[in-house]
C-alpha positions in Angstrom: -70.0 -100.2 24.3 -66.9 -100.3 22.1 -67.0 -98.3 18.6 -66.0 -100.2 15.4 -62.3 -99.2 14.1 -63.8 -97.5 11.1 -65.7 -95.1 13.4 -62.3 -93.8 15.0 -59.8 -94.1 11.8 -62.2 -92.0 9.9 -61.9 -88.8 11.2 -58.0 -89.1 11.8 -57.7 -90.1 8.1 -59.5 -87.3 7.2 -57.9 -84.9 8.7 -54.6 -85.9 7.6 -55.4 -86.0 4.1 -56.4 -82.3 3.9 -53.2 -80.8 5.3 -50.9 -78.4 3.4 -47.6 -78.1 2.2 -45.4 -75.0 4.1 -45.0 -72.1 1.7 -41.4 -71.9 -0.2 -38.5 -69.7 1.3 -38.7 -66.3 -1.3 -35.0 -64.9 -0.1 -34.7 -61.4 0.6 -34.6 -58.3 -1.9 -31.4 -56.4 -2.6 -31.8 -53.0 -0.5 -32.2 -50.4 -3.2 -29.6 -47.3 -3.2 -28.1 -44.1 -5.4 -24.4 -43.7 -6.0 -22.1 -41.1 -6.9 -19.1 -40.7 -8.1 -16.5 -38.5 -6.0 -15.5 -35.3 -7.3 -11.9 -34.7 -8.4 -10.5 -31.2 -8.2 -8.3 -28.3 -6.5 -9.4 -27.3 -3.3 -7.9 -24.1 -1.4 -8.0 -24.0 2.5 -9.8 -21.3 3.9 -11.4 -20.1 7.3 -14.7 -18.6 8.2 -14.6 -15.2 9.9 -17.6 -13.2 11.2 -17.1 -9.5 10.0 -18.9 -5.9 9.5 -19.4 -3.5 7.2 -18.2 0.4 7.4 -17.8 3.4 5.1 -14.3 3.8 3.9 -14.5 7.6 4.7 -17.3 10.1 5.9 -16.9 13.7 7.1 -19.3 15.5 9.3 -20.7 19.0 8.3 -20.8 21.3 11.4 -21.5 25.3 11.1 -18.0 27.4 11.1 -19.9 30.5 11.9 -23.4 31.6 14.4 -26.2 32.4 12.5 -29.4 31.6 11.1 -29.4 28.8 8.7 -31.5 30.0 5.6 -31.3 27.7 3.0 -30.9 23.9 2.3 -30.0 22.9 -1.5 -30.1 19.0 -1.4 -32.6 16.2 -0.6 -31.9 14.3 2.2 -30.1 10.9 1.1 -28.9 12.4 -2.3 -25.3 11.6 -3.7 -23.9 14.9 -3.6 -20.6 15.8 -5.8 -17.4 17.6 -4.2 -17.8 21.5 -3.8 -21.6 21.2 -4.2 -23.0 23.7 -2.5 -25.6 22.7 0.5 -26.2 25.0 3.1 -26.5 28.7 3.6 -26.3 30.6 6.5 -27.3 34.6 6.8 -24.1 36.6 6.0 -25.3 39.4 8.3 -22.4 40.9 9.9 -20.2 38.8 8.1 -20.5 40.7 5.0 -20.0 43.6 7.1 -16.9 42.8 8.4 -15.7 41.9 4.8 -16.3 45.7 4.1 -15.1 47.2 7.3 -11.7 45.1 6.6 -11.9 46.4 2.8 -11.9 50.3 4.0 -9.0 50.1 6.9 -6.7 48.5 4.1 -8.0 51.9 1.9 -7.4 53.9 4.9 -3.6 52.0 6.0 -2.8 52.5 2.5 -3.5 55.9 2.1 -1.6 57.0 5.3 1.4 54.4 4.0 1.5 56.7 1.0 1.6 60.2 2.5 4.0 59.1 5.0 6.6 57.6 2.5 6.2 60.9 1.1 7.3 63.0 3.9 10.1 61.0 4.0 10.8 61.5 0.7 10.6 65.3 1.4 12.5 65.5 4.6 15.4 63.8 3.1 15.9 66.8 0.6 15.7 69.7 3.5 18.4 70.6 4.8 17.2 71.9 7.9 15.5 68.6 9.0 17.4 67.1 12.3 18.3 63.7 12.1 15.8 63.2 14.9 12.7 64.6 12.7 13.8 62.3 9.3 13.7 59.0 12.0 10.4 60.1 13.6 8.9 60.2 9.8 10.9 56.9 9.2 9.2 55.4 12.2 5.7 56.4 11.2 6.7 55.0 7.9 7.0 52.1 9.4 3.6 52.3 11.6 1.6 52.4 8.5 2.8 49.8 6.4 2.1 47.5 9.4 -1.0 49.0 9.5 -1.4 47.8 6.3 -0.1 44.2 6.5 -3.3 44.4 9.9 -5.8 45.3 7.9 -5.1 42.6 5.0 -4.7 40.3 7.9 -8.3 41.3 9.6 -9.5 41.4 5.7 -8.5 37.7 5.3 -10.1 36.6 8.8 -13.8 38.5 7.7 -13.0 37.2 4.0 -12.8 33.6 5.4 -15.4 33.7 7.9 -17.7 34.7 5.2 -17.3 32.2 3.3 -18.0 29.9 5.9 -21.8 31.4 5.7 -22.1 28.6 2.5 -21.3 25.0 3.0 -19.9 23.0 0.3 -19.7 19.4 0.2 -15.9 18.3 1.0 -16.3 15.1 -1.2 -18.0 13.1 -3.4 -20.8 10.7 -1.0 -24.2 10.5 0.1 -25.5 12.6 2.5 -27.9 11.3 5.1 -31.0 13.4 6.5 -30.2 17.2 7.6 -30.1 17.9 10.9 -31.3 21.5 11.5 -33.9 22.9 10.1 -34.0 26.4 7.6 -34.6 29.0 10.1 -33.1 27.7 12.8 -29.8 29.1 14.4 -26.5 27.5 14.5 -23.7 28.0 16.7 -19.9 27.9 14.9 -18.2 24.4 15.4 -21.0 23.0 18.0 -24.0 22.2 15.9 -23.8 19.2 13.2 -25.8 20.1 10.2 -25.8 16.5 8.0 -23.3 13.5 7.7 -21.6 12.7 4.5 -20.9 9.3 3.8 -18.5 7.3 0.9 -20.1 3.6 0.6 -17.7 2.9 -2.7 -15.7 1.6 -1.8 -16.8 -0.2 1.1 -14.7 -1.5 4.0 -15.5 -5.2 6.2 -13.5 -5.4 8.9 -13.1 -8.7 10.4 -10.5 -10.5 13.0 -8.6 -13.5 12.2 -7.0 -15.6 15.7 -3.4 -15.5 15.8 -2.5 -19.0 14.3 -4.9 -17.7 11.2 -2.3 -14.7 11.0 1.2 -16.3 11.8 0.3 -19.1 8.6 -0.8 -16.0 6.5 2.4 -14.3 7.1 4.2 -17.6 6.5 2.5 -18.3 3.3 3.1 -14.8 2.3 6.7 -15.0 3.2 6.9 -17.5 0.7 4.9 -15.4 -2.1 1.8 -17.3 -1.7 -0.3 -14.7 -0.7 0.0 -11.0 -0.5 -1.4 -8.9 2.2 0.2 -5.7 1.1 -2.3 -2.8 0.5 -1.7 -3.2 -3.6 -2.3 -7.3 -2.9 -5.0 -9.4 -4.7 -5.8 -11.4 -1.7 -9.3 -12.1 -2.8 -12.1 -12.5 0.2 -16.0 -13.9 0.0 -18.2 -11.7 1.5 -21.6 -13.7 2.6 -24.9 -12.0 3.5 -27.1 -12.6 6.2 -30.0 -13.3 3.7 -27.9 -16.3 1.7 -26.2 -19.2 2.6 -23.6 -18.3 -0.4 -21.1 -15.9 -0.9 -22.6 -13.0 -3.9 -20.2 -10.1 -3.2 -16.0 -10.4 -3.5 -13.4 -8.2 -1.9 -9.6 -8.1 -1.8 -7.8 -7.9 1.7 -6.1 -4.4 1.7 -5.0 -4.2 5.3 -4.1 -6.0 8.1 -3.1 -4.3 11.9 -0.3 -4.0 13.3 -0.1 -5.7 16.2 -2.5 -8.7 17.9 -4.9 -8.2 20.6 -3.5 -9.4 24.0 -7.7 -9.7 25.3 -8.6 -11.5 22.2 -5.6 -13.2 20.5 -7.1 -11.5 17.1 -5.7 -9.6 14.5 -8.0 -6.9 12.6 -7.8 -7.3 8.8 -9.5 -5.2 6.2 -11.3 -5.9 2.9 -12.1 -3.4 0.0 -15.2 -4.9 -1.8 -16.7 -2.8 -4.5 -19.9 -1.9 -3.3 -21.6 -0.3 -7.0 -24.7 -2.5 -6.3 -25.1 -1.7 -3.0 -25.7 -4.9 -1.5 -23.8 -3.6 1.7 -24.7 -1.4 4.4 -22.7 0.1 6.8 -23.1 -1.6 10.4 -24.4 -4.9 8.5 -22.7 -8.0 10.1 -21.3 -10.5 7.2 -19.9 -14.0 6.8 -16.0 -13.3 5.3 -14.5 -16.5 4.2 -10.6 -16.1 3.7 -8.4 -18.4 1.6 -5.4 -19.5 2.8 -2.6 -21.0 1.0 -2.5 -22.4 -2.9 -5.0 -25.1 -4.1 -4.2 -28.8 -4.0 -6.2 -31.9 -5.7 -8.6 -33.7 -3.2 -11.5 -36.1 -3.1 -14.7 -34.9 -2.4 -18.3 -36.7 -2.1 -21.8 -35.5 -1.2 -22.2 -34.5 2.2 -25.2 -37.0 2.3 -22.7 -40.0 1.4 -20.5 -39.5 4.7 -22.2 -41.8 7.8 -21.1 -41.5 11.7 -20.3 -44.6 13.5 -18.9 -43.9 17.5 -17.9 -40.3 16.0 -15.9 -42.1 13.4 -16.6 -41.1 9.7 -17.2 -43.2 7.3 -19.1 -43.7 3.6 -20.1 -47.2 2.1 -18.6 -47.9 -1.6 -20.3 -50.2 -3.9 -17.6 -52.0 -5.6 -17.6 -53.7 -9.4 -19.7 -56.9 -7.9 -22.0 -54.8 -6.4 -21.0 -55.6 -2.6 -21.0 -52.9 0.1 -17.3 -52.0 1.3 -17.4 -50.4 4.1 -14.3 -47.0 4.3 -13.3 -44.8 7.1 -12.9 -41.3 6.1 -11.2 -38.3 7.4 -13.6 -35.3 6.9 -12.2 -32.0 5.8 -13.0 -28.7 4.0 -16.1 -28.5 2.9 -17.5 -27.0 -0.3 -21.5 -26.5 -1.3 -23.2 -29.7 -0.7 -19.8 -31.9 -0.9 -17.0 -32.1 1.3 -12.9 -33.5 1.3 -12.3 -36.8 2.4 -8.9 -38.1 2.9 -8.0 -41.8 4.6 -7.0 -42.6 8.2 -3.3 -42.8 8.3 -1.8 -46.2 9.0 -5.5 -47.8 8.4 -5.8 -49.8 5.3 -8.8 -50.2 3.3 -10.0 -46.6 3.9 -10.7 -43.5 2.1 -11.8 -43.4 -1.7 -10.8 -42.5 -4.9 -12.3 -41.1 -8.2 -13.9 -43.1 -10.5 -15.6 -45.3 -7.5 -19.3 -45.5 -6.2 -20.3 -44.1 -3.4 -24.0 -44.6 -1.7 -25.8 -41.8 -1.0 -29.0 -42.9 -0.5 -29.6 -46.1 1.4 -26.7 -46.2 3.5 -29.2 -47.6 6.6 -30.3 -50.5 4.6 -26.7 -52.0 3.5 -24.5 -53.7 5.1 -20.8 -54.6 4.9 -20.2 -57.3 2.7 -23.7 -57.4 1.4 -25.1 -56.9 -1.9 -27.1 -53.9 -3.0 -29.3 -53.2 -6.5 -28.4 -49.6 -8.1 -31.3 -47.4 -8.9 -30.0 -44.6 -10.5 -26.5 -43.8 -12.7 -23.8 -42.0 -10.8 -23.4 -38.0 -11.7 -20.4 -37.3 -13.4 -17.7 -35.4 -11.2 -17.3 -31.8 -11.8 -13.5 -30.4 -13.0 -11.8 -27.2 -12.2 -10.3 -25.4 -9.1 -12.4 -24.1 -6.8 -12.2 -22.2 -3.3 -13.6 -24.9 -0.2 -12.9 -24.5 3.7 -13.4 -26.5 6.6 -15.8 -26.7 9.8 
């Protein structure tokens, strides 16, 4: 049976009646990013060393003389003052000795006298041989070196003596005591206490020989001075802080260079008053090198990698993404020096310009990008940076 036309139109009319437009093309948004503006400013070279700390001088207190030790007069750790006194040990014989010493010089004295008398009197008799006035001369003689012994063995008890009391030989602190009152000691073997001086402090730290051959350069020139009255300043950096809190000034530097290590020692004075330092401690030193010159730096957050090439992404006046190589150099806080690739036009960047610091994976060269937030204003004056 065949259907009437209406029947089959219908539903195709229907249908094609109801359909819907496609949805307009909404282009896409502008990728959102924060600029800043590249700092101007000196910038003096410099080179990481590891170093460690060490007291500038320290003497060790060991007995002179055997004995028992009777006394201590100091609390372990105190700063003690030159010619305090700190230990005692028992005089005993010592003392003894002192006045045994005191009598024989009495004694050679006395015979001294009676003998230059008899050859006082000899000389006026007649009847005295030759022979008899040199036998008294000779005897004369005897006693006053008899005499110059017993001042000699008076000295020696007078000195060991006053070995029996220990005196601090300079100004420091003195760690923990050794031996106990009570205890015997045994002359120049046992080690009673340590004295240490902590102020100054000394960081010792090697520099590799290229370090030292453009130090002596530059200071051949009078750009820096390593002598021990020079103002070479140093940053010392703990192992608690990312920063550098504590200064010191280069004082020394060896000699000669290590043939197993291709280093050079150098030596740093840094006033230790606060006592940040400890001897043994292991610190960051960062040396300058050479006089400041004016560079370019951005945030370290700006600077992209492409292949291992460098590279930050300016947003010009128009707001379009220029794409710059970069060579990356000394680096100082959270910014870094940035320089162009010789013999490539178009890179590097210049104050005054925009660079993107956030957003760099949503532009794209040539493209167009909506700022969100004001660029900081570059920071002025000469400062100390280093590279990696």
């Amino acid at each position: 049976m065949k259907l009437p036309t209406w029947v089959v139109v219908l539903p195709i009319t229907y249908f094609t009646g109801c359909g819907k437009p496609p949805p307009p093309v909404v282009p896409p948004s502008l990728p959102v990013v924060v600029v800043a503006t590249p700092s101007e400013r000196l910038v003096v070279d410099y080179q990481d060393f590891t170093g460690r700390a060490r007291y500038s001088d320290s003497a060790e207190l060991k007995a002179r003389v055997t004995g028992e030790l009777l006394k201590i007069h100091f609390n372990d750790g105190d700063t003690v003052k030159q010619g305090q006194l700190l230990f005692e040990i028992d005089e005993g014989t010592y003392a003894t000795d002192v006045a045994r010493t005191q009598a024989q010089i009495i004694q050679a004295e006395a015979n001294r006298r009676r003998y230059e008398k008899d050859v006082r009197r000899l000389e006026n008799v007649a009847s005295v041989s030759a022979e008899e006035r040199d036998t008294a001369a000779s005897m004369l003689d005897e006693m006053k070196a008899a005499v110059e012994v017993a001042k000699k063995q008076n000295a020696q008890a007078e000195k060991l003596l006053s070995y029996t009391k220990i005196a601090a030989p300079k100004t420091g602190r003195i760690g923990r005591h050794l031996v106990d009152a009570g205890s015997s000691v045994k002359a120049d073997e046992t080690l009673l206490a340590t004295i240490v001086v902590d102020q100054p402090l000394w960081v010792f730290f090697d520099v590799d020989d290229k370090t030292c051959q453009r130090l002596k350069s530059l200071s051949a020139e009078g750009k820096v001075d390593l002598s021990a009255s020079g103002t070479n300043e140093v940053q010392i950096g703990l192992p608690t802080e990312e920063g550098f809190s504590v200064r010191g000034v280069v004082k020394f530097i060896d000699t000669q260079i290590t043939a197993s290590t291709g280093t050079i020692t150098l030596r740093a004075d840094v006033d230790n008053a606060k006592g940040l330092l400890t001897p043994g401690l292991f610190v960051r030193v960062r040396l300058p090198i050479g006089e400041g010159k004016k560079s370019v730096l951005v945030p370290e957050e700006s600077i992209g990698t492409d292949q291992g090439l460098k590279y930050v992404m300016v947003l010009n006046a128009e707001d379009e993404v220029e794409y710059r190589p970069v060579l990356v150099g000394l680096q100082d806080g959270g910014e870094r020096v940035v320089t162009a690739v010789p013999n490539k036009p178009g890179s590097g960047v210049v104050g005054g310009e925009r660079v993107i610091t956030e957003g760099l994976q949503r532009v794209r060269k040539g493209g167009k990008a909506t700022l969100q937030a004001p660029a900081h204003k570059p920071s002025t004056g000469s400062v100390s940076a280093g590279g990696k």
